[in-house]
N, C-alpha and C positions, 0 to 999 in steps of 0.2 A: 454509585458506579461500581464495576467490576472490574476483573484483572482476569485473563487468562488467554490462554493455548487459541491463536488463530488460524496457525498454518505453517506450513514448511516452503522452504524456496531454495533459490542458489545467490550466491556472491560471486558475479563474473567479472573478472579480471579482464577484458578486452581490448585489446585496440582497436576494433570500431565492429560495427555490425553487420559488416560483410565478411567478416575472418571468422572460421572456429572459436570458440573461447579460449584461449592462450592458458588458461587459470580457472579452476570455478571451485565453491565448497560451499554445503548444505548448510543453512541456517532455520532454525524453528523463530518464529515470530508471535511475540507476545502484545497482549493491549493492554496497555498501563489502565486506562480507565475506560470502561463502554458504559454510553446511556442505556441505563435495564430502562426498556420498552413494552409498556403494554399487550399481554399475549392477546392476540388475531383474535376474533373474534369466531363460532364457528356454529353452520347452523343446524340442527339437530329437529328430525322427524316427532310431532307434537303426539303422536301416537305411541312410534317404536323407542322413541328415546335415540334412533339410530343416526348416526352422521351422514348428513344431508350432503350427496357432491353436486355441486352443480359445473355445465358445460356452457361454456359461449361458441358461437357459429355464428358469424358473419354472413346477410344474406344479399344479395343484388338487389338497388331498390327496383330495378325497371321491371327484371322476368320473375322477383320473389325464391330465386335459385339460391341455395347452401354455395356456400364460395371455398374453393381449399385455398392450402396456403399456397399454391401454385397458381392462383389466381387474383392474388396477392402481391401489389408493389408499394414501394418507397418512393415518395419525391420528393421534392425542392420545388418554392416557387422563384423562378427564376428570367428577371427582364420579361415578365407574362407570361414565360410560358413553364410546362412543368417538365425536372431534370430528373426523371429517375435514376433511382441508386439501387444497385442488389442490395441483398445480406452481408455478402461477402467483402463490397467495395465499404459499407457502413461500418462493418466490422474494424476493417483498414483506416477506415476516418478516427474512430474510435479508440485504436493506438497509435495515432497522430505518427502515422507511416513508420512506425518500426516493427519487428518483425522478432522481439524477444518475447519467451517465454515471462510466467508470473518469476518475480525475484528479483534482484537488484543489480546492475548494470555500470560498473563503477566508471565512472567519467574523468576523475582526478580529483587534487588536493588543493585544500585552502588552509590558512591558519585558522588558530580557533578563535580569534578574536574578530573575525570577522562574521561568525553568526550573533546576531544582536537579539534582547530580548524582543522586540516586536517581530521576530519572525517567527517566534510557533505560539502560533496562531491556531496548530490543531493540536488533541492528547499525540503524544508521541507514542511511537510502536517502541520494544524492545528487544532483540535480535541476540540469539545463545547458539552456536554450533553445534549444531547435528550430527554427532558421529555416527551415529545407527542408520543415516540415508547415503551418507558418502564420506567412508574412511577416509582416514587424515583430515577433516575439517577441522578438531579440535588444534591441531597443529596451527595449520593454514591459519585461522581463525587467533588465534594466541599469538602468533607472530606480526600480524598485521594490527592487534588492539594493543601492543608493544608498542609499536611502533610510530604509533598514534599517538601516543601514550606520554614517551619521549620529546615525541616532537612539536607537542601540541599541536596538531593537526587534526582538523577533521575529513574527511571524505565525501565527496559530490557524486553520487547516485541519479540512477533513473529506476524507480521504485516502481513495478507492477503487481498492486495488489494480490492478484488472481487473473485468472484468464477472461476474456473481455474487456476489465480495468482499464479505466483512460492510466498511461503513465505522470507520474508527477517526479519533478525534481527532490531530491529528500538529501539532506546533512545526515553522516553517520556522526555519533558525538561516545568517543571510547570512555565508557566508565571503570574506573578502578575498584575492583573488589575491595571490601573491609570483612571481617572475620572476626566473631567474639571470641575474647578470651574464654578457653572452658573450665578457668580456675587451676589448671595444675601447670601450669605455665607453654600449654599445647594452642594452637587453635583448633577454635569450634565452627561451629554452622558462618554462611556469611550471613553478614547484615547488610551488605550491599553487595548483589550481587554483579562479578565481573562483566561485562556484556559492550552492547554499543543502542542508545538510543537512535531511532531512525527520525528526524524530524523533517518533518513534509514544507518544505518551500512555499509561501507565498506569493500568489499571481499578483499584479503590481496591484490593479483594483479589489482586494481582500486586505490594504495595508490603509488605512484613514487616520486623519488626525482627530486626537482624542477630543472631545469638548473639554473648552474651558481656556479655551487658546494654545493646549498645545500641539506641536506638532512633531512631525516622524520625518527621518530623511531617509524619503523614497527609495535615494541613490544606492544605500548602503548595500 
């Protein structure tokens, strides 16, 4: 696996999602670990050596007519009969009706002992403030991994990857920087760097008990 640079977002501070953001500040978003995936396959002219594109076109079977995408719908089969849906209404389905931006959406506080190891269940993301998208983040961002810090607390999120993204629930978990001694009695580089791991919540049916007779409490 890999590590690196996914994206940039905001940390909104909100009380609900009919209000302006109350609070926001830029975070860069790192991937602890990604599956390297087999590069696409791609198909090239036996002659020119040149890269082959190819087009799909959907065609009517009754009149053999080219269909645009205005010709084009969405359904549901539904008590028999069919529920069309736009793009737009899908779209909406798809952020399970909220109405944020990609970035995280802070919902409030738990203690930290209440995220258990059976819940990440996915690689976690890692989150570093951006001050080069929106001044004072480094601030903003420092005070609130403080404060986390202190209080052993962690933070409940509504995580959107990017735009379209279904949202998922995510634990913010503040990590304390460590810093090598540079030999002359200064610090050097970190070794762990300060930040906040984002861990993605799981759906109740993604949490199974292990074989061998053990089990998980659901509830937690």
């Amino acid at each position: 696996g890999t590590s690196g640079q996914t994206g940039d977002g905001t940390v909104s501070l909100n009380p609900s999602d009919e209000t302006p953001a109350a609070f926001s500040f830029a975070v860069e978003l790192f991937a602890n670990v990604s599956i390297e995936s087999k590069p696409t396959a791609v198909k090239l002219n036996q002659r020119s050596n040149q890269l082959v594109k190819s087009h799909t076109r959907m065609v009517n079977d009754a009149t053999g007519e080219y269909l645009s995408e205005f010709d084009l719908r969405t359904y549901s089969d539904f008590g028999g009969s069919r529920a069309y849906i736009s793009k737009q209404e899908l779209a909406e389905l798809k952020r399970c009706g909220t109405t944020s931006e990609p970035g995280l959406f802070l919902l409030g506080f738990k203690p930290l002992d209440a995220l258990r190891p059976h819940h990440n269940i996915h690689s976690p993301y890692f989150i570093y403030p951006d001050e080069d998208l929106v001044e004072g983040s480094t601030a903003a961002f420092a005070a609130l991994h403080k404060a986390m810090l202190d209080k052993r607390m962690l933070a409940l999120v509504r995580f959107t990857r990017s735009s379209g993204a279904v949202p998922r629930i995510a634990a913010l978990v503040a990590q304390r920087g460590q810093r090598r001694d540079d030999g002359g009695g200064g610090l050097g580089e970190y070794v762990t760097p300060p930040g906040m791991h984002v861990v993605l919540m799981p759906f109740a049916d993604e949490i199974r008990d292990a074989p061998g007779g053990g089990s998980v409490d659901h509830s937690a």
